[in-house]
C-alpha positions in Angstrom: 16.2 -26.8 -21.0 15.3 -23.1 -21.5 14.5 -20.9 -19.2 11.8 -18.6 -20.0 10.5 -17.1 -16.5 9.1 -17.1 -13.1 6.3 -17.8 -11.2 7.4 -14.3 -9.3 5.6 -10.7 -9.5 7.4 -7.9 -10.7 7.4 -4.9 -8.6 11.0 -2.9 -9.8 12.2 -2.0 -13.5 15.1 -4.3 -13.7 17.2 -1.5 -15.5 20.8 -2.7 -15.1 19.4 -6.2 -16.0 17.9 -4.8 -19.2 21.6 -2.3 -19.6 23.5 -5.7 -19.0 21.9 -7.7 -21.6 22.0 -4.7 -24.3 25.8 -3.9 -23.4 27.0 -7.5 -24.4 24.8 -8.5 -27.3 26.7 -4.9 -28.5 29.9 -6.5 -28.0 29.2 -9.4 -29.3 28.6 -7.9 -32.9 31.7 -6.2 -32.1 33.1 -9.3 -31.9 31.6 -10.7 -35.1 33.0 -8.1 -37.0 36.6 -8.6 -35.2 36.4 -12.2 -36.5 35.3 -11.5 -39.9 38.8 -9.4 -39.6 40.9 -12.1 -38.2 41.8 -9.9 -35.3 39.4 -11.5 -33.1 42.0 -13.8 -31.6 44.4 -10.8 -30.6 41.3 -9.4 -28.1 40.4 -12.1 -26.0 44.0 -12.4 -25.3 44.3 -9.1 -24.4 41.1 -8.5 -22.5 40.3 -12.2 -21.8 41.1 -13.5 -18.5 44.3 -16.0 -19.2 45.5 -17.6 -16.1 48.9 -18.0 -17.2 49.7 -14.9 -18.0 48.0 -13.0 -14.9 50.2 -15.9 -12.9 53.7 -14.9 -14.4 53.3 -11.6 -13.8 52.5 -12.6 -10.3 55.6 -14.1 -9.8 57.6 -11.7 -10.7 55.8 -9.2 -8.7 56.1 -11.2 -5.6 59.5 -12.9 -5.9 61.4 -8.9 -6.7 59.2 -7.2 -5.1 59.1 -5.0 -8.1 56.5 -1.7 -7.9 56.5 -1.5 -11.6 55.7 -5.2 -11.9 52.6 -4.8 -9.2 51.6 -1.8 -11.5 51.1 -3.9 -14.2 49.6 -6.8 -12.5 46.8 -4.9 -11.0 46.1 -3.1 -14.3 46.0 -6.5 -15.9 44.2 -8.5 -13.6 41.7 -6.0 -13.4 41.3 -5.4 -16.7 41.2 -8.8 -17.4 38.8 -9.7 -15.0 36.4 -7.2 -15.4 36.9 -6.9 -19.3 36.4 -11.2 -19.9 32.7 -10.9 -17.9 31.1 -9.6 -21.0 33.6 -11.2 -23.7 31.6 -14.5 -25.2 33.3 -17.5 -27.3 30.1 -18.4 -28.9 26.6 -18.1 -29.8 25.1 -20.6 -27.4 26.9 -19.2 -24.6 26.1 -15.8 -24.9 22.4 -16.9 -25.2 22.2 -19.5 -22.6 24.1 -16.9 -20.4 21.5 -13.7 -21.2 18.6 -16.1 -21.0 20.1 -17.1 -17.4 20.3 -12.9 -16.7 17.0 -12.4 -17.9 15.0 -14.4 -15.7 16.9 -14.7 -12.5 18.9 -11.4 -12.8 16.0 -9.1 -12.7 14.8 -10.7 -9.2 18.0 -10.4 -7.8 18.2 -7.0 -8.8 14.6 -6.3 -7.2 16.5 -7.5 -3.8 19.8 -5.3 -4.2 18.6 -2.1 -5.7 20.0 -0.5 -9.1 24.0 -0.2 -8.1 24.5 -2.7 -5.7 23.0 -5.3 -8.3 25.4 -4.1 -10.5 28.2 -4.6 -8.2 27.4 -8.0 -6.7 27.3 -9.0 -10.8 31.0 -7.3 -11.1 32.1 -8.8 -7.8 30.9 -12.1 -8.5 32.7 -12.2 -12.1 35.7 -10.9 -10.4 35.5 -13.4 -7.3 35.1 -16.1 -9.6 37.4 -15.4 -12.0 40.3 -15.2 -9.4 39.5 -18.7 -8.2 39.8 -19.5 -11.6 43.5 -18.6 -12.0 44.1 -20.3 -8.7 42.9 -23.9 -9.7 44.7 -23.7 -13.0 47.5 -20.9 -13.0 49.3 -22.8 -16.2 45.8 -22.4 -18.4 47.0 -20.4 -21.3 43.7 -20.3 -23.2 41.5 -17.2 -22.6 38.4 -17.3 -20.1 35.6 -15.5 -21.6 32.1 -15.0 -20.5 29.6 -13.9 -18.1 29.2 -17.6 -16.9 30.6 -16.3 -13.6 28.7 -13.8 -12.8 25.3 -15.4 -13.8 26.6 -18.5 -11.6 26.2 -15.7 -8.8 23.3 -14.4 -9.8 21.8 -17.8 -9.8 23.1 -18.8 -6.5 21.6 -15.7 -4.8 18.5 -16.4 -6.3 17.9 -20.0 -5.2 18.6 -19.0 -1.4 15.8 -16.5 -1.9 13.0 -17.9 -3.8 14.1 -21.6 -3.1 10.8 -22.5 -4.4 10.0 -20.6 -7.1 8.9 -22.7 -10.3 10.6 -21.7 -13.6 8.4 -21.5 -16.8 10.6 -23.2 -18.9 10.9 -25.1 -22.4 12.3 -28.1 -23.6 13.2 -28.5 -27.2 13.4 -32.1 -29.0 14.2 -31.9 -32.7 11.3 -29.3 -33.6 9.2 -29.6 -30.8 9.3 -27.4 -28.1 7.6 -28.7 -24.7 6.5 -26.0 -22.0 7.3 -27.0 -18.4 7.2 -25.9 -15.4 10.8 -26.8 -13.4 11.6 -25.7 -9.7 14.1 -23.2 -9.2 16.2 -25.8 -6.9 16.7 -28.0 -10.3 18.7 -25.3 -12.5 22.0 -25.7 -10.9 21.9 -28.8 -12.3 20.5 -27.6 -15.6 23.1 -24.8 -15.6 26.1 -27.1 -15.3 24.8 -28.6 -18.0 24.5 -26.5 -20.2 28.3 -25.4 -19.8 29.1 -28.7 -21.8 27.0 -27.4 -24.9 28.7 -23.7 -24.8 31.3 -24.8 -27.7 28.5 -24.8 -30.0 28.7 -22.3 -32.7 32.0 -21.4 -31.2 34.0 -17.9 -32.7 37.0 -18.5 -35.0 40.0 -17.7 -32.2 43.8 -19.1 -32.9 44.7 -21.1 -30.0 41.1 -21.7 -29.0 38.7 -20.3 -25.9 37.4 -21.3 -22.9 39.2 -24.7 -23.0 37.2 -27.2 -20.6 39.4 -28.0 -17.8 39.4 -27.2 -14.0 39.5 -23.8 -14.6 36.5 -23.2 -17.0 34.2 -25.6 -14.2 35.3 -23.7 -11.3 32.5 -21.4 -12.6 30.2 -23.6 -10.3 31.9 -21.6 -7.2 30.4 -18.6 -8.1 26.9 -20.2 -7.1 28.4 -20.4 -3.5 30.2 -17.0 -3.9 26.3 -15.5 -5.0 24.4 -17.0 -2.0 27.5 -15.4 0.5 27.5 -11.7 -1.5 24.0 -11.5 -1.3 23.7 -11.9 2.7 26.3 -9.0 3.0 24.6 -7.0 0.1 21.1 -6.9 1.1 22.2 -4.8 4.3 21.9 -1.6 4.9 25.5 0.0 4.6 25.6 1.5 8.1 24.8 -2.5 9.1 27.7 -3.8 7.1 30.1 -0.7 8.8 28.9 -1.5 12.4 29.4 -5.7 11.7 
């Protein structure tokens, strides 16, 4: 099931939607031409969010108590988790996951405002991604994508616009079927669609977003997106005072 849009009026410019979209289909190519040089592989190591390595270094920072060691883990992990958000492993899920930004990221962002949609999408990639190295701290194959964050971003819509309807298409073979879906329903669809992200998959050594526990605690971001948008969508002198 593709989503195409809402049943919503639009009354804000979703710029940082529009910014977010354009930012990773630009490193995607960038990615493209990394694997057309074989040094594709060597990135999402570096920049990916890898459990294993992000655990290791915790270890070592907690058990010495080494400042040099919590210097590096802090530069990594943030890196990492910051850096993986708009890092994709393949065509279908950079697609499925801008298609997912494009129509319930722009209503989100109507709620927030410019920056603070901006944040809640960093903070929920981030929130997520550190669940993620909890549930499966041995994982040694990168976690790429903005599955996280669009989890969020879907989450805080639902508990908004519960019953919004979502224009959306269904495609069998070469037919492609309009429909109309409620907004309640894409969860569902969403998890879904994580089981067809392989397709069209980059060439990496070693292999990406392998599907264990780790990759499908993505689904906790829809929870972490409901939660981040009750705190967001206060005024800041509310948030000080609670």
């Amino acid at each position: 099931m593709i989503p195409i849009s809402d049943n919503l009026p639009n009354r804000r410019f979703p710029l940082v939607t529009y910014l977010l979209i354009g930012f990773t289909v630009a490193l995607f190519f960038w990615e493209l031409k990394l694997e057309a040089a074989g040094t594709l592989s060597e990135l999402l190591l570096s920049l990916g969010l890898v459990p294993a390595q992000l655990h290791t270094v915790a270890k070592v920072a907690i058990a010495e108590g080494n400042p040099a060691a919590w210097f590096i883990l802090l530069f990594m992990s943030s890196r990492s988790l910051i850096c993986g958000i708009f890092l994709h492993g393949s065509f279908s899920q950079i697609l499925g996951n801008l298609l997912f930004l494009w129509v319930f990221g722009k209503r989100v962002e109507e709620i927030l405002g410019h920056g603070r949609f901006l944040g809640f999408y960093l903070i929920c990639g981030v929130l997520t991604g550190i669940v993620q190295i909890l549930v499966e701290p041995a994982l040694s194959v990168p976690l790429v994508g903005a599955n996280a964050a669009i989890a969020g971003v879907l989450g805080a819509y639902l508990l908004k616009f519960p019953k919004a309807k979502i224009d959306s298409i269904l495609p069998l073979a070469v037919v492609f079927i309009p429909m109309e879906i409620p907004a309640l329903v894409y969860p569902i669809l969403w998890l879904l669609q994580q089981l067809f992200y392989s397709i069209g998959s980059l060439v990496v050594s070693g292999g990406v977003n392998a599907h264990g526990i780790g990759y499908w605690a993505h689904g906790i971001g829809l929870i972490i997106g409901a939660g981040l948008l009750q705190i967001m969508k206060k005024p800041l002198a509310q948030i000080i005072s609670d």
